[in-house]
C-alpha positions as CSV (number, residue, x, y, z in Angstrom):
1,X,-9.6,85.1,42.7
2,X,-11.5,84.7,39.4
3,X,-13.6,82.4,41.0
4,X,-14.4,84.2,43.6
5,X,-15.4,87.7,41.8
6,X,-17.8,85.5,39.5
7,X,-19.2,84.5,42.5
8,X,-19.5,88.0,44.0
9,X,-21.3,89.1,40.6
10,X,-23.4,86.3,40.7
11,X,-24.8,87.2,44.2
12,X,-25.5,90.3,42.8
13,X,-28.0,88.6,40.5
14,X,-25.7,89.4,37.2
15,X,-25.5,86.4,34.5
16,X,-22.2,85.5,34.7
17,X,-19.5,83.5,32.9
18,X,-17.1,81.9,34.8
19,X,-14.1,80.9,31.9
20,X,-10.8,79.4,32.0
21,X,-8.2,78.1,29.6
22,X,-8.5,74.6,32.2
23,X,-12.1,73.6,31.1
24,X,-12.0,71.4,34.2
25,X,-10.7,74.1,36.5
26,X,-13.6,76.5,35.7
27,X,-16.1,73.4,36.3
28,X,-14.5,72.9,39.5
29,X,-14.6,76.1,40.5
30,X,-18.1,76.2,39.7
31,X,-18.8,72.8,41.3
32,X,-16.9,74.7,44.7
33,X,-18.7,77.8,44.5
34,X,-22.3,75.7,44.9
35,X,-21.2,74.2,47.6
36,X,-20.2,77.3,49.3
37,X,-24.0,78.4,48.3
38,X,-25.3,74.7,49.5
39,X,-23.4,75.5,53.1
40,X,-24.8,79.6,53.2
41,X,-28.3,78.0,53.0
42,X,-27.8,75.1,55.4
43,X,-26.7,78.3,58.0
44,X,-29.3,80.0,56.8
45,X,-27.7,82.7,55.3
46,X,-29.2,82.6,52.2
47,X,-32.3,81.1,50.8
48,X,-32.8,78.2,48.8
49,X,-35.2,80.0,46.6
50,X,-32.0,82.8,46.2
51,X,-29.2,80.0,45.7
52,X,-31.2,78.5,43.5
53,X,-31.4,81.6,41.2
54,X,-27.5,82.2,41.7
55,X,-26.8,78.9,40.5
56,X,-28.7,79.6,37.2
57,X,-26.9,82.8,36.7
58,X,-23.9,81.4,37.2
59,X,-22.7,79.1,34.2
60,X,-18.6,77.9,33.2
61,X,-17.7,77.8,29.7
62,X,-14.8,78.8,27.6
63,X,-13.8,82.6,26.8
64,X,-14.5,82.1,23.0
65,X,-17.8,80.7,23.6
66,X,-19.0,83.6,25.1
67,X,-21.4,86.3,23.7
68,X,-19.7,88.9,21.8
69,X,-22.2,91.4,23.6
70,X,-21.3,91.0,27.1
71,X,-21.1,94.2,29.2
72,X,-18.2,93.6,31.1
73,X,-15.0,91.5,31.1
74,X,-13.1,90.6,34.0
75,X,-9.2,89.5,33.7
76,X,-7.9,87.9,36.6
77,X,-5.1,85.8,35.4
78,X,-1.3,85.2,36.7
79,X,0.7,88.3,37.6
80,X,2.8,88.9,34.1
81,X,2.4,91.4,31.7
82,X,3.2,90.1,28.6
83,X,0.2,87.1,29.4
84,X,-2.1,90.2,30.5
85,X,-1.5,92.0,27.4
86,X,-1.7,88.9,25.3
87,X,-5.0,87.9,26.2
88,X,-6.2,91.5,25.6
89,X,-5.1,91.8,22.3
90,X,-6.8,88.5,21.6
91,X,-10.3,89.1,22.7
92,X,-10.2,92.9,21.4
93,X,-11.8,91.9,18.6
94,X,-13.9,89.2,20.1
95,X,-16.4,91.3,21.9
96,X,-18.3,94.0,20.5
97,X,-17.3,97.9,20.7
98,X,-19.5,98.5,24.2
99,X,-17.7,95.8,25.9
100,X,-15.8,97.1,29.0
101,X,-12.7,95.5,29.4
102,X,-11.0,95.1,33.1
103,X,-8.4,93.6,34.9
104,X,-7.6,93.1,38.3
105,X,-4.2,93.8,38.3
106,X,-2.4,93.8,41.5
107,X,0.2,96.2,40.4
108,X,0.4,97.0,37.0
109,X,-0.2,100.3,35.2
110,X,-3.4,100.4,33.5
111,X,-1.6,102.3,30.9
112,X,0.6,99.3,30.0
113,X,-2.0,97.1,29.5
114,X,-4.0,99.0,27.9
115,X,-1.6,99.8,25.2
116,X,-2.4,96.0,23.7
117,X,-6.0,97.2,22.9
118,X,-6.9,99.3,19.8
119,X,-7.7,102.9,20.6
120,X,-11.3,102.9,20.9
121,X,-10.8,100.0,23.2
122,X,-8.3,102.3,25.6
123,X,-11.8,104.5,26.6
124,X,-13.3,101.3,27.7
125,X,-10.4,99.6,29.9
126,X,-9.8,100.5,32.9
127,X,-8.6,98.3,36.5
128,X,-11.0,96.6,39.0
129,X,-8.4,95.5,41.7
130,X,-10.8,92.8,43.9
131,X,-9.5,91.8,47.3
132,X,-9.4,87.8,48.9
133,X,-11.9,86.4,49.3
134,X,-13.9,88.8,46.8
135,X,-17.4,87.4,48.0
136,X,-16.2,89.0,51.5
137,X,-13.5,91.7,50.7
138,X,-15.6,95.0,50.7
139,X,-12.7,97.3,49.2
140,X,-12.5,97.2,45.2
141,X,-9.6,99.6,43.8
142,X,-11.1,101.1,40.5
143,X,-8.8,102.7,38.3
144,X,-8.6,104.7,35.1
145,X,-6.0,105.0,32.8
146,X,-4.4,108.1,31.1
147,X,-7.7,106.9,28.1
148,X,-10.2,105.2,30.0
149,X,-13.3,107.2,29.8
150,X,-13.7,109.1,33.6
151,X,-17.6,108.6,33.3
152,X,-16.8,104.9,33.0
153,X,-14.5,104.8,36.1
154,X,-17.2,106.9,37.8
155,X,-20.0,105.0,36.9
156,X,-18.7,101.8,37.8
157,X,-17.6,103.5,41.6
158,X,-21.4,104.2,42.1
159,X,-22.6,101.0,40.8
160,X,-20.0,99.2,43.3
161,X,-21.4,101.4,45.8
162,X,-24.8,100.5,45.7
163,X,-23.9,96.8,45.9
164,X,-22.1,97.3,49.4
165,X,-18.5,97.1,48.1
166,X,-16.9,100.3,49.5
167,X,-15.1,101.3,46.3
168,X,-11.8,103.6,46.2
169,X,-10.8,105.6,43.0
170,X,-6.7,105.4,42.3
171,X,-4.3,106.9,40.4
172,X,-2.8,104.7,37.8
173,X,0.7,104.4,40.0
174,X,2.1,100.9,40.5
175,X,0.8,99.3,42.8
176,X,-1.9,101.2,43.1
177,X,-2.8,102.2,46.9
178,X,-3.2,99.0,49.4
179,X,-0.4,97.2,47.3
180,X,1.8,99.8,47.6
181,X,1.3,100.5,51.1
182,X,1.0,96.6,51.7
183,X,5.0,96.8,50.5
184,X,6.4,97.6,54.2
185,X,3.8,95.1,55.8
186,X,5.2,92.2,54.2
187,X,8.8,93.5,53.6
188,X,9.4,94.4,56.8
189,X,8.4,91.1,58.5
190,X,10.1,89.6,56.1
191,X,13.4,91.3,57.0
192,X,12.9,90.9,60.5
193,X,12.9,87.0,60.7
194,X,16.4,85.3,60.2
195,X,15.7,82.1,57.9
196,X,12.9,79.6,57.4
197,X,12.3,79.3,60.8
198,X,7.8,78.7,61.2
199,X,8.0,79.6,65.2
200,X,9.9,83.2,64.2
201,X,6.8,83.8,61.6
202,X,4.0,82.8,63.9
203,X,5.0,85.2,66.9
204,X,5.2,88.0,64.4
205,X,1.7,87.3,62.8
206,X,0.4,86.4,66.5
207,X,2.0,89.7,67.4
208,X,0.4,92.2,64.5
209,X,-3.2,90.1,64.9
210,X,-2.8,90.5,69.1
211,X,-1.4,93.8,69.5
212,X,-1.4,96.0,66.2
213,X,-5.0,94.6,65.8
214,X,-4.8,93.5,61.9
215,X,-7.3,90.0,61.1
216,X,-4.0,88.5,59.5
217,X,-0.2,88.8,60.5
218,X,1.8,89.5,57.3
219,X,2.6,85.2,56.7
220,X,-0.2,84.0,57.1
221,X,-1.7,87.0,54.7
222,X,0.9,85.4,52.1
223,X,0.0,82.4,52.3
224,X,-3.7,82.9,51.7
225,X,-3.2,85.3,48.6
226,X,-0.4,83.1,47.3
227,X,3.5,83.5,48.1
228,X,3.9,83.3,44.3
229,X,1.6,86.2,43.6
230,X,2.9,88.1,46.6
231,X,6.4,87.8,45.4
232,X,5.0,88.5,41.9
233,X,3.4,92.1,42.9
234,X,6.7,92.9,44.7
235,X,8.8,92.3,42.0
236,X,6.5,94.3,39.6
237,X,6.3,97.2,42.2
238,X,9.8,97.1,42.6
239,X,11.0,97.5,38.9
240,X,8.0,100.0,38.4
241,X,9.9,102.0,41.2
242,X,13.5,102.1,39.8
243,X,14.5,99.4,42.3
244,X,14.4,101.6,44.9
245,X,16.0,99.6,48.1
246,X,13.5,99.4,50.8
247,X,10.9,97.7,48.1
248,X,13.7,94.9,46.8
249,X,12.2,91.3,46.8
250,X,13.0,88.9,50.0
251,X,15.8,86.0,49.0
252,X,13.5,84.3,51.6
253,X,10.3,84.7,49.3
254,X,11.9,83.6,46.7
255,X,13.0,80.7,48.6
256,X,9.7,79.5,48.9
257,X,8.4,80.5,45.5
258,X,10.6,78.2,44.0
259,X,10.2,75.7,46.0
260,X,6.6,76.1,44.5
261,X,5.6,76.3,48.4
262,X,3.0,79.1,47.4
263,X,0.8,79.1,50.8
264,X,-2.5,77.6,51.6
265,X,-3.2,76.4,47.5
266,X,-0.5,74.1,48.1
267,X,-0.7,72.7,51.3
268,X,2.5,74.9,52.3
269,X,4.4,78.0,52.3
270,X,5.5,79.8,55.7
271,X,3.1,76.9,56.9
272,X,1.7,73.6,56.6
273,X,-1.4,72.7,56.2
274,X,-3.4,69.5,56.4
């Protein structure tokens, strides 16, 4: 996901820093994200002259090297609060007062996250919930918490807008809106199959992409995002929610998550893949 919003950003024409605590999983994801540009030109779908000018915007280096000045900083890191919050309170005094700070939470409270920052800090965080693939994903979630400056939410909704993302303001509930909606999409499907069982999971996804008209059935939408992050975001939502019943976690997800079968980034989840 991180990769892919830097990307996004960089098509914009915005210098960006791409930055990982893996210095050879940001330079990889570099490496993949001018290919990607290489292929868009080949189609021509892009120029040469534009990738070109991408690729110099576009640079990987590590969080601490980065300018203090920056306008905007972009978490996208695993699903767990107590990392989120971490990080947060480390680079608070890193970058300079103006910095906006955001993260792109799947579920998560802006409030709680927040609360790691310094007060001043509170006025400039806010969320920026991206969607994958984030180059292609037009909706962006933008949300402000109980201190984050409306103008700043605002602002950033009209900037979005202007750069063909079709932004949607939230209230700071878990979950937000599409993950709390998304709840009964996978939860359901989940609770209709009867074990492990790839034929039961293909007729359903064949079912909701043939007849109830979504791109992706509801496993083969897990397995793209990550069955780990999915089960993550349930879990979060769930506990956020007082456990309320119809949200509690799948044994069956759980299954998989621990089996560290986590969907198309590891060759298997409710599939296989080559």
């Amino acid at each position: 996901m991180g990769a892919g919003i830097a990307q996004w950003f960089a098509q914009q024409m915005v210098p960006t820093v791409l930055c990982d605590n893996n210095e050879t999983q940001s330079q990889k994801a570099l490496a993949s994200i001018h290919a990607s540009w290489d292929k868009l030109v080949e189609k021509e779908k892009l120029t040469a002259c534009q990738v070109s000018q991408m690729k110099s915007l576009l640079e990987a280096k590590p969080l601490s090297a980065t300018h203090p000045q920056t306008g905007l900083v972009i978490e996208a890191i695993i699903e767990d609060l107590n990392v989120k919050r971490s990080l947060f309170a480390a680079i608070d005094q890193q970058f300079s007062a103006g910095t906006i700070f955001a993260t792109n939470t799947s579920s998560f409270p802006i409030e709680l996250i927040a609360a790691a920052v310094g007060a001043d800090r509170q006025k400039r965080l806010l969320g920026l919930h991206f969607f994958n693939p984030a180059t292609l994903m037009k909706l962006v979630e933008v949300i402000a918490g109980p201190s984050t400056d409306p103008a700043l939410a605002q602002n950033l909704y009209s900037w979005f807008e202007k750069c063909g993302k079709e932004p949607a303001l939230c209230a700071d509930t878990p979950g937000f809106i599409v993950n709390r909606v998304a709840r009964g999409f996978y939860g359901e499907a989940l609770r209709i199959v009867t074990g492990d069982d790839e034929a039961q999971f293909k007729e359903i996804d064949q079912l909701m992409r043939e007849v109830g008209g979504f791109k992706m059935g509801p496993f083969e939408l897990m397995d793209l995002i990550g069955v780990d992050i999915n089960y993550a975001v349930t879990t979060s939502v769930w506990e956020a929610l007082h456990k309320s019943p119809r949200l509690t976690p799948h044994p069956l997800q759980k299954k998989l998550v621990d089996a560290k079968r986590h969907g198309k980034k590891t060759k298997r989840g409710f599939y296989a893949y080559e």
